[in-house]
C-alpha positions as a Markdown table, in Angstrom:
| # | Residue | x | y | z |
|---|---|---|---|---|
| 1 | Unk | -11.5 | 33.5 | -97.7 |
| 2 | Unk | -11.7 | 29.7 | -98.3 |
| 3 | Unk | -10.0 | 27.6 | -95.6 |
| 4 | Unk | -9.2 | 30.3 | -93.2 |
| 5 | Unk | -11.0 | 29.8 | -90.3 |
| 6 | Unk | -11.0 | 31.4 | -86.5 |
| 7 | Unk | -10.8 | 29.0 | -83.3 |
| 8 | Unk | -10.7 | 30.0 | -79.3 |
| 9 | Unk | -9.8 | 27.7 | -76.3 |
| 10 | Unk | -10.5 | 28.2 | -72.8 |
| 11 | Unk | -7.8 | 29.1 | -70.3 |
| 12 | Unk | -7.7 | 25.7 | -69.2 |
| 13 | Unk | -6.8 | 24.5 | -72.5 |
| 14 | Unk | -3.4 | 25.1 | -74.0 |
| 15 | Unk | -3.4 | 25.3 | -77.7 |
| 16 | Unk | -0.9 | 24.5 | -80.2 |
| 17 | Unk | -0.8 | 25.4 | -84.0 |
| 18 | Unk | 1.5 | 23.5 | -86.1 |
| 19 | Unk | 2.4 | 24.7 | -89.5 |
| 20 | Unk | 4.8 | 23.4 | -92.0 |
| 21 | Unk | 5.8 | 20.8 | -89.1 |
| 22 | Unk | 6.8 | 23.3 | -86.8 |
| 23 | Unk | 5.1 | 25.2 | -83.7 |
| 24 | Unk | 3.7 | 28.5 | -85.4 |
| 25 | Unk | 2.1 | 30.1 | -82.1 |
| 26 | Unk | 1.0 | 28.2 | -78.6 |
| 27 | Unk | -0.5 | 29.3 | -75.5 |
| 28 | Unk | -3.3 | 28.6 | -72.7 |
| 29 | Unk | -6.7 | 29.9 | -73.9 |
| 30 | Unk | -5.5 | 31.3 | -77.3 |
| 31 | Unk | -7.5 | 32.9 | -80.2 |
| 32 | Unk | -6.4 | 32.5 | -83.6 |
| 33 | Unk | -7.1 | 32.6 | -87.4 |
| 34 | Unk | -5.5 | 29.6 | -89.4 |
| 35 | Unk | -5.7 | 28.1 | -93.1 |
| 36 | Unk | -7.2 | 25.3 | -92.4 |
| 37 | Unk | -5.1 | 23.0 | -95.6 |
| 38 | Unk | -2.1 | 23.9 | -93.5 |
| 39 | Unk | -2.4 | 23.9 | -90.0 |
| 40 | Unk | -3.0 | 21.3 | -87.1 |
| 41 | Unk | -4.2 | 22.2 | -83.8 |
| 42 | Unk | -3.7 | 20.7 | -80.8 |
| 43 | Unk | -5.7 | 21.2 | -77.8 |
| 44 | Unk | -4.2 | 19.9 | -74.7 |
| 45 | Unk | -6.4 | 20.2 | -71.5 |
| 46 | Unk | -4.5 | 21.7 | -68.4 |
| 47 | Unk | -6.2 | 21.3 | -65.7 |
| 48 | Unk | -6.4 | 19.1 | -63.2 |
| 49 | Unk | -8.1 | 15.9 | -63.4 |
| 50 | Unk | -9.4 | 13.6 | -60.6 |
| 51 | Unk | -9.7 | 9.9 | -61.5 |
| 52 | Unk | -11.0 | 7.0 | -59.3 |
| 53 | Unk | -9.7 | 3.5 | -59.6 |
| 54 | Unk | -10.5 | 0.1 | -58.1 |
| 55 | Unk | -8.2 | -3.0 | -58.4 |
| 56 | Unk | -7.9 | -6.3 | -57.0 |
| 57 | Unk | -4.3 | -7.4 | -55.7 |
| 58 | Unk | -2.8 | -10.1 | -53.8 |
| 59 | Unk | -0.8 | -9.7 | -50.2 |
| 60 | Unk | 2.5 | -11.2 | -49.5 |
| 61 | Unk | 0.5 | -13.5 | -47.3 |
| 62 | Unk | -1.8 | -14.7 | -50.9 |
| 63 | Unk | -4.6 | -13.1 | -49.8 |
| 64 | Unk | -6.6 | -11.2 | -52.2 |
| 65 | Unk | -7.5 | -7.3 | -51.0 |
| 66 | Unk | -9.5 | -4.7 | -53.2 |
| 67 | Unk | -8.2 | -1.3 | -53.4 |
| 68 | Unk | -10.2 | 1.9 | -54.0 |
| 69 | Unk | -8.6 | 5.0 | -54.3 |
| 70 | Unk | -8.7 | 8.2 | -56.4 |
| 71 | Unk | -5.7 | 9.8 | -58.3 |
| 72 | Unk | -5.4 | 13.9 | -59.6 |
| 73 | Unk | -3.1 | 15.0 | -62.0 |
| 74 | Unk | -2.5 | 17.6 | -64.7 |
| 75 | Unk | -0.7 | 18.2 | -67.5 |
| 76 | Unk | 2.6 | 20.2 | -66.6 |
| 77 | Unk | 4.1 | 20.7 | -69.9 |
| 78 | Unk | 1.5 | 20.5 | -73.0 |
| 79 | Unk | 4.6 | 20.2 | -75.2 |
| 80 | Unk | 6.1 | 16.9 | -74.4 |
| 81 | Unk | 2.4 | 15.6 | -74.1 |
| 82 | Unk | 1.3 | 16.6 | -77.3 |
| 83 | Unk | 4.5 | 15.2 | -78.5 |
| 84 | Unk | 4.2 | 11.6 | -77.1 |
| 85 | Unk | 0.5 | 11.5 | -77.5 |
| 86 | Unk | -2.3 | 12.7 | -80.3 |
| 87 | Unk | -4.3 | 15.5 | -79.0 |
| 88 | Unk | -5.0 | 16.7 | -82.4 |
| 89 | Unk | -8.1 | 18.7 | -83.1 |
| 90 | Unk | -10.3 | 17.2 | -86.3 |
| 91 | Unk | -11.2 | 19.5 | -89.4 |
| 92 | Unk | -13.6 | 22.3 | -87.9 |
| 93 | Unk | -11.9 | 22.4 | -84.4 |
| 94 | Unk | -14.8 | 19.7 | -82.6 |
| 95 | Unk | -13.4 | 16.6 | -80.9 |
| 96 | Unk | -10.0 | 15.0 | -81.3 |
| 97 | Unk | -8.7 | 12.6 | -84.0 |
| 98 | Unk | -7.7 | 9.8 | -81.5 |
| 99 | Unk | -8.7 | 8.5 | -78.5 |
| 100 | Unk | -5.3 | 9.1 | -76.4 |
| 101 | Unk | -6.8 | 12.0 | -74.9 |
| 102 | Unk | -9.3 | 9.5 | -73.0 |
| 103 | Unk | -6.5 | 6.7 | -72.6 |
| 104 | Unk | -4.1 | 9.5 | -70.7 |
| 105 | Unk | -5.8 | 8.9 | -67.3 |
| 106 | Unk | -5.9 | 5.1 | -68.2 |
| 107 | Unk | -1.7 | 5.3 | -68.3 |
| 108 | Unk | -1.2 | 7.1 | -65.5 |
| 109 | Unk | -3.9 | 5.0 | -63.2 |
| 110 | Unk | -1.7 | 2.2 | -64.6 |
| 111 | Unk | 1.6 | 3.5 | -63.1 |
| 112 | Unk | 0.6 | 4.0 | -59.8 |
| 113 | Unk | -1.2 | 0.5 | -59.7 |
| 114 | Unk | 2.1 | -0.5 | -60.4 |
| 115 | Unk | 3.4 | 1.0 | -57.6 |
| 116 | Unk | 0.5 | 0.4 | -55.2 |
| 117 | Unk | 0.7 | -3.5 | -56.6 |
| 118 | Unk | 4.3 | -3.5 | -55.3 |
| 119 | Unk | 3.9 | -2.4 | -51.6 |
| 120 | Unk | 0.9 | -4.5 | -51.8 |
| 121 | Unk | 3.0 | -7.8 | -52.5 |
| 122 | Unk | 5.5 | -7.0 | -50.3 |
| 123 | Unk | 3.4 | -6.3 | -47.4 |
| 124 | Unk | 1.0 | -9.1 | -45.2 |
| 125 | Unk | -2.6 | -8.7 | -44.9 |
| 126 | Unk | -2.8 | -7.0 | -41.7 |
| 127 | Unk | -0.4 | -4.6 | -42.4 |
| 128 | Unk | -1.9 | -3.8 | -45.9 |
| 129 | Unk | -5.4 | -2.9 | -44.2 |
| 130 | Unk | -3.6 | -0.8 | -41.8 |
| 131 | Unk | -1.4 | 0.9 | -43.9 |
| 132 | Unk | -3.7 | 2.8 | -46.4 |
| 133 | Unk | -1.9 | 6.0 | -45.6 |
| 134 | Unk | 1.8 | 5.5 | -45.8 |
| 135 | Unk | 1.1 | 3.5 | -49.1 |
| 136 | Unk | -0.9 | 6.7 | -50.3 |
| 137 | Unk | 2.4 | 9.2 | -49.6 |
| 138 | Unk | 4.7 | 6.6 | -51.1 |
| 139 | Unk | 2.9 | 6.1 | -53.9 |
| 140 | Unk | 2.3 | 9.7 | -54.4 |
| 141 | Unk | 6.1 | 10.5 | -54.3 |
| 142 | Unk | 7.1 | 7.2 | -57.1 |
| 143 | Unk | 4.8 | 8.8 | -59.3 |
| 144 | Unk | 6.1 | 12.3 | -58.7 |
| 145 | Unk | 9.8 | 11.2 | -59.6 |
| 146 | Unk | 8.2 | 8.6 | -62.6 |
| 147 | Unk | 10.3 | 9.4 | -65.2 |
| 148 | Unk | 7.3 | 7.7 | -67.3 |
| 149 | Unk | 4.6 | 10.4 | -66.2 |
| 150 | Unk | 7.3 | 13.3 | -67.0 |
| 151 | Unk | 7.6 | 11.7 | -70.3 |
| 152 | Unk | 4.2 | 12.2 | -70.9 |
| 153 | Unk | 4.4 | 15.5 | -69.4 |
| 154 | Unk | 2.0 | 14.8 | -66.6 |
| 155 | Unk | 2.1 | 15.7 | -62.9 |
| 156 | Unk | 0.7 | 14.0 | -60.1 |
| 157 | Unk | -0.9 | 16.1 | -58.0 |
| 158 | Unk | -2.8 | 14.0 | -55.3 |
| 159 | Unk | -3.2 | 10.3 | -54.2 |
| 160 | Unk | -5.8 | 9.0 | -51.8 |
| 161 | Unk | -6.5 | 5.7 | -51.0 |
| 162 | Unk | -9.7 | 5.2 | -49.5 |
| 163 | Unk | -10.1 | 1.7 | -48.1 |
| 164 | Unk | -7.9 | -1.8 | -48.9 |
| 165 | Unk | -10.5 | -4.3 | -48.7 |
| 166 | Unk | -9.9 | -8.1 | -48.1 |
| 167 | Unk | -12.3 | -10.7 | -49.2 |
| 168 | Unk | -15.7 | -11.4 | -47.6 |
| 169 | Unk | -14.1 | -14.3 | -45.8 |
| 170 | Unk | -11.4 | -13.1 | -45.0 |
| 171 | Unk | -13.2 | -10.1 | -43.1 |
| 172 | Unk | -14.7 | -12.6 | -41.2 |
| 173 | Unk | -11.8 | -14.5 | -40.2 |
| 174 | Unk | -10.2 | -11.4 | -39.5 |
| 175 | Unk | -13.3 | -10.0 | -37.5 |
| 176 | Unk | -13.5 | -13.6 | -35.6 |
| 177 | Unk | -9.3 | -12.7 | -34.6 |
| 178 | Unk | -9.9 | -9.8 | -33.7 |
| 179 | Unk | -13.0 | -10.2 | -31.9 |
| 180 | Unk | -11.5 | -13.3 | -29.8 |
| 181 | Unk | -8.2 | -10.8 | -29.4 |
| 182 | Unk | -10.9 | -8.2 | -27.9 |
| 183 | Unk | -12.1 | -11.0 | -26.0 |
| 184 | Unk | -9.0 | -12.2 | -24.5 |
| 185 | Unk | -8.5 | -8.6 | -23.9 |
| 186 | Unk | -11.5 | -8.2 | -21.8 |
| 187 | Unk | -10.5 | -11.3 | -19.8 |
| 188 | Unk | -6.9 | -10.7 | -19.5 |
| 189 | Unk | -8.3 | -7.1 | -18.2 |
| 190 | Unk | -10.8 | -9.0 | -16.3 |
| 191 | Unk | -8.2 | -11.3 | -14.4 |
| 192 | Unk | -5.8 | -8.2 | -14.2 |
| 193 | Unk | -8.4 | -6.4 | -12.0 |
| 194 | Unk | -9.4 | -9.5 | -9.9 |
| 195 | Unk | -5.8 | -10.2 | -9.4 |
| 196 | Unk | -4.8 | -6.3 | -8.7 |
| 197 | Unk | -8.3 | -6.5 | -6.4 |
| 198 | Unk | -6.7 | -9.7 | -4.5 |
| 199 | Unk | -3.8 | -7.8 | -4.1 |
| 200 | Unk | -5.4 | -4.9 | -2.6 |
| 201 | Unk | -6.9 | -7.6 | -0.2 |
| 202 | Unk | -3.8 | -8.9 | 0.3 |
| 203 | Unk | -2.2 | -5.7 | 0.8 |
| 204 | Unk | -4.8 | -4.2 | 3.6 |
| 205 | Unk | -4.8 | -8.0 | 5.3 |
| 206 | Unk | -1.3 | -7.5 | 5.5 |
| 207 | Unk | -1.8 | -4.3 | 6.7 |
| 208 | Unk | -3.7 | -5.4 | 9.1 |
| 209 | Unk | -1.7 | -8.0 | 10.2 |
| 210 | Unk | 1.2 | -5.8 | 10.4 |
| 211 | Unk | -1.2 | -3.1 | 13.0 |
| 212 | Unk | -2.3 | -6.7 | 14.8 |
| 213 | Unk | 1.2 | -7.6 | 15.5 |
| 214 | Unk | 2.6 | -4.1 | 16.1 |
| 215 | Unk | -0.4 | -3.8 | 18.4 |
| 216 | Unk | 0.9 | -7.2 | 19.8 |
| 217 | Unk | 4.3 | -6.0 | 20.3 |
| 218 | Unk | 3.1 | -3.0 | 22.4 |
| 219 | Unk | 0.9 | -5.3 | 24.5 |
| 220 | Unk | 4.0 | -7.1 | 25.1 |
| 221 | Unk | 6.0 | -4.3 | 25.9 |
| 222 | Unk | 3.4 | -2.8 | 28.3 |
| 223 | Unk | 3.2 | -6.6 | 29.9 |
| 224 | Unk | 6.7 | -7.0 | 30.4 |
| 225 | Unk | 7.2 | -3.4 | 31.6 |
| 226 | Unk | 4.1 | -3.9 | 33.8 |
| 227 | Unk | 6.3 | -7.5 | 35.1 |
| 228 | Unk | 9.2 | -5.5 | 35.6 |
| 229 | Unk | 7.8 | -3.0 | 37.8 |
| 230 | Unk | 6.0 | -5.8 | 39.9 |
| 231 | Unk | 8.9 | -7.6 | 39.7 |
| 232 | Unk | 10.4 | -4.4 | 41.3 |
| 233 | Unk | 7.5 | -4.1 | 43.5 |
| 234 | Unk | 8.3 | -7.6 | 45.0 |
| 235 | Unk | 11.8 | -7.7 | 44.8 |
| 236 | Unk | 11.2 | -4.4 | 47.3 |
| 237 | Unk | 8.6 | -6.3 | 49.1 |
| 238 | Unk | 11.0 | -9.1 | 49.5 |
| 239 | Unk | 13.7 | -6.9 | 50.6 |
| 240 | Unk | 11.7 | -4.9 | 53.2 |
| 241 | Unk | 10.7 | -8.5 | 54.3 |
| 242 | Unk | 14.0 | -9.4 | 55.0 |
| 243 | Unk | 15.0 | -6.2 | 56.6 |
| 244 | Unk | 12.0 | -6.8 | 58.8 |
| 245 | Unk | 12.8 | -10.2 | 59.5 |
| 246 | Unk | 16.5 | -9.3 | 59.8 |
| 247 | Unk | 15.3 | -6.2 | 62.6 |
| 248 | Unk | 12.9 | -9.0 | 64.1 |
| 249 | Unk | 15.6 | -11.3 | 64.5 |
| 250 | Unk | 17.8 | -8.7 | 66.1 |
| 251 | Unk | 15.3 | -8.0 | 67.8 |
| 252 | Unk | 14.6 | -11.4 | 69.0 |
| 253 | Unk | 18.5 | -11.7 | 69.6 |
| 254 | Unk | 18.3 | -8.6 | 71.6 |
| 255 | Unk | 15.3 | -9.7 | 73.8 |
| 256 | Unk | 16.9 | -13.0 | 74.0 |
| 257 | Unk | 19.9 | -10.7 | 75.4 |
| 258 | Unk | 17.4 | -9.7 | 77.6 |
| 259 | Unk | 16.1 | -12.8 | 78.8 |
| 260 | Unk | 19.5 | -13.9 | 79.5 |
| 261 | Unk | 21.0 | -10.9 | 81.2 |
| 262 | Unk | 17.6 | -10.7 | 83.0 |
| 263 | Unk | 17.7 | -14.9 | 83.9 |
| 264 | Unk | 21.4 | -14.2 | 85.0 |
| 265 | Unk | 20.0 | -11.3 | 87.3 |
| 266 | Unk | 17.7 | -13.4 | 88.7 |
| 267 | Unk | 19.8 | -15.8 | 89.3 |
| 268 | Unk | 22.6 | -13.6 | 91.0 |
| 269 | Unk | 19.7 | -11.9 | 92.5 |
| 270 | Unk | 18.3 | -15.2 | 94.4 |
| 271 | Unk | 22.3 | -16.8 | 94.9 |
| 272 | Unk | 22.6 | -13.8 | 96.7 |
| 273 | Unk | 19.2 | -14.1 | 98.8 |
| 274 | Unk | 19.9 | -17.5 | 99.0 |
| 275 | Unk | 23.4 | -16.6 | 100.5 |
| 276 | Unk | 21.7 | -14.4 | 102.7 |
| 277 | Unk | 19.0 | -16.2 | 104.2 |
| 278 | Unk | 21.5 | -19.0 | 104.3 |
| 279 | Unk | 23.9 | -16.9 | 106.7 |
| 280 | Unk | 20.5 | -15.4 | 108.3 |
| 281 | Unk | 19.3 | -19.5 | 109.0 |
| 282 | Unk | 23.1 | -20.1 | 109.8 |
| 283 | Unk | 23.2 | -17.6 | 112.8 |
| 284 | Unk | 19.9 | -18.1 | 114.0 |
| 285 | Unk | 20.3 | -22.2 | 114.1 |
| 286 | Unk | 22.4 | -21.7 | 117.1 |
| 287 | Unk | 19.4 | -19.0 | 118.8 |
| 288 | Unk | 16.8 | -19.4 | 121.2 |
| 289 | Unk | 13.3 | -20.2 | 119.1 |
| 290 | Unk | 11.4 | -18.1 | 121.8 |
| 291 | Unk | 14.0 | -14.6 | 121.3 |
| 292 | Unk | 13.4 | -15.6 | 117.4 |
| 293 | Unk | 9.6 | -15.5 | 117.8 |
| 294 | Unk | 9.7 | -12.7 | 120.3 |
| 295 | Unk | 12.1 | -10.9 | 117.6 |
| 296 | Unk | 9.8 | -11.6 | 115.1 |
| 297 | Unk | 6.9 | -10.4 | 117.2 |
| 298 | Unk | 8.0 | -6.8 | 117.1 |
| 299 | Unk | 5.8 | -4.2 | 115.6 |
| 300 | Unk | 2.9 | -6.4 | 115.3 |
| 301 | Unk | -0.7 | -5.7 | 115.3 |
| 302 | Unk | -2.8 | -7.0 | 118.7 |
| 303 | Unk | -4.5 | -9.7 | 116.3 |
| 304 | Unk | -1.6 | -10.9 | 115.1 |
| 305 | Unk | -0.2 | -11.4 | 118.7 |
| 306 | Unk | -3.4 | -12.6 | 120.2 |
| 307 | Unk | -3.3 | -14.9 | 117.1 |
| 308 | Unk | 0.1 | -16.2 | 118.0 |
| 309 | Unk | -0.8 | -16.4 | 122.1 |
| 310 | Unk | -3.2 | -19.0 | 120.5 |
| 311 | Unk | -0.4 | -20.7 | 118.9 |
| 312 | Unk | 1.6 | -21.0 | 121.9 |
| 313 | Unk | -1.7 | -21.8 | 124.0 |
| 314 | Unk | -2.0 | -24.8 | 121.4 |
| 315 | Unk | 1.6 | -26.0 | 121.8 |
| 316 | Unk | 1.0 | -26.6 | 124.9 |
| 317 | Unk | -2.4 | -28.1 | 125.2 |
| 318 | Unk | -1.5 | -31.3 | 126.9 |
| 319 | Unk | -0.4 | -29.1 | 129.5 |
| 320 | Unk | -3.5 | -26.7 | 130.0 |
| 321 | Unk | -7.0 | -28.8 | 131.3 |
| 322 | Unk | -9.7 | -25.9 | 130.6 |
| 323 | Unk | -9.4 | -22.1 | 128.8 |
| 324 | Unk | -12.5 | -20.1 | 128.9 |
| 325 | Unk | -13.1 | -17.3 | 126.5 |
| 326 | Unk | -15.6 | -14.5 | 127.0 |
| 327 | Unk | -17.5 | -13.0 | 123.9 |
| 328 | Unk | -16.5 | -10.2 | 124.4 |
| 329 | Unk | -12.6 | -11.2 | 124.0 |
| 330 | Unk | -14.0 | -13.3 | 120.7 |
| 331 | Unk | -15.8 | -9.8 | 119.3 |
| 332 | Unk | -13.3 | -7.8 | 120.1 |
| 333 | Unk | -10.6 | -9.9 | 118.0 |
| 334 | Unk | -13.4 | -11.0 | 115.1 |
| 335 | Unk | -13.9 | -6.5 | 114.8 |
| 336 | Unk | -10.6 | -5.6 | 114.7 |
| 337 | Unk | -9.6 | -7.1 | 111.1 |
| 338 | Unk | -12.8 | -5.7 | 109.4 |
| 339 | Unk | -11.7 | -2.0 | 111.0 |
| 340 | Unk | -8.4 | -2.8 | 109.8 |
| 341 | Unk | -9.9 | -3.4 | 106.1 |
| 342 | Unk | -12.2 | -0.2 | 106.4 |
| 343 | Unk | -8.8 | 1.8 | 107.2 |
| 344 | Unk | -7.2 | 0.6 | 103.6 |
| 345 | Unk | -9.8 | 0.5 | 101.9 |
| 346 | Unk | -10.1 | 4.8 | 102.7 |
């Protein structure tokens, strides 16, 4: 029949025929016969759609960064899109009428470099490099509640931000920081462990010091115990000194005792043979000398009286003209001592 035709989209594909300006049948990877004169299709792709973007924006610091990312979305209700934008199919069911289909990723690129433009501005440098992540989920969850994406009937799905880039230049200003903050890093970690090894030497001198003077303290301790017990030793000595000095001296005293009890015998002793001999010489000054000699004469040897014959002999020499002694008188009195030194000497 002429005009009626037969068209099929994929499941990925939701299809739309309008007749008479309203919806006559819809649905994801419907077949269908229409009168051509009559009906519009629309084909609105479902599935999801990854789009890469790259932009240039400027920190809150005025320094210019390049941002490289990728976005995925799809089409959540096919309705409202093909309401706010022309997905219509041309004559024959090949290729659309418009180019909105090809713009779609274009407006939704747009709204999250609005949003990524925002945290961009309001954040420094620094933090903008670093913060590649967080701006990712933030930005993923404005464009989830955009109330511009659900007027197009799109849904974000995923957003990934792959690197924030600053200029040439800048890198290298930022590499030169960083590498002179590395640098003062390695010497600050340099001094740190000279200073904590100085410490350490410190610590063990001290340590030592500490053992010297405890070893110090004990020689001391030993010395002055060692001076106590000498001083002990001689304070002992001194006392047996004086106790034998003290004995000596009463010693002394008593021999002096002694001396003097012994002088005062002596001299009792000879005042009393003085007193005798003294009444002995008194009663024999009025005697006879010759009954005192012949007293005296009593009980001695023949020598001894020959000896004193000779005496009187001499006394009385004037008297005697001539005295003849025979040898044998002379032997007989020269024997008798040497017989009287035999006897006491047996």
């Amino acid at each position: 029949m002429l005009g009626l035709r037969f068209i099929k989209s994929n499941p990925t594909t939701h299809l739309i025929a309008f007749r008479g300006g309203r919806i006559a049948r819809q649905g994801a990877g419907l077949a269908l016969f229409y009168y051509a004169p009559t009906t519009s299709l629309v084909a609105v792709p479902i599935q999801s759609r990854e789009v890469p973007f790259i932009f240039e924006k400027v920190t809150s610091d005025f320094q210019t960064v390049t941002i490289q990312g990728q976005l995925s979305y799809r089409i959540a209700d096919p309705e409202r899109t093909a309401r706010s934008l022309n997905f219509t199919l041309r004559a024959g069911g090949k290729g659309y009428e418009s180019d909105d289909p090809e713009k779609l990723h274009e407006r939704v690129v747009a709204v999250a470099q609005v949003s990524i433009q925002r945290l961009i501005h309001e954040s420094p440098l620094t933090e903008a490099i670093r913060s590649a992540g967080p701006f990712a989920a933030r930005v993923l969850r404005e464009l989830r509640e955009s109330s511009e994406l659900a007027t197009l009937g799109v849904e974000a799905q995923g957003l990934s931000i792959l690197a924030i880039k600053p200029t040439p230049e800048t890198a290298r200003a930022l590499e030169a920081k960083a590498r002179e903050a590395i640098l003062l890093e390695a010497d600050s970690a340099i001094y740190a462990r000279r200073n904590a090894a100085v410490e350490n030497e410190r610590a063990i001198k001290e340590s030592e010091l500490d053992t010297e003077v405890a070893v110090e303290q004990k020689k001391r301790v030993i010395r002055e115990t060692q001076m106590d017990a000498e001083a002990s030793v001689q304070q002992r000595k001194a006392q047996l000194r004086e106790a034998d000095l003290t004995a000596n001296i009463q010693l002394e005293e008593q021999r002096k005792q002694l001396v003097h009890a012994h002088a005062d015998n002596t001299r009792t002793a000879a005042e009393a043979e003085a007193f005798r001999m003294a009444a002995s010489i008194k009663a024999l000054q009025s005697a006879d000398p010759r009954i005192i000699q012949a007293l005296a004469s009593v009980g001695m040897e023949p020598r001894q009286l020959i000896a004193q014959a000779f005496g009187g002999l001499a006394e009385r020499a004037e008297k005697i003209g001539q005295l003849n002694l025979s040898p044998d008188l002379l032997q007989t009195l020269l024997a008798a001592p040497a017989r009287a030194e035999v006897s006491r000497a047996r």
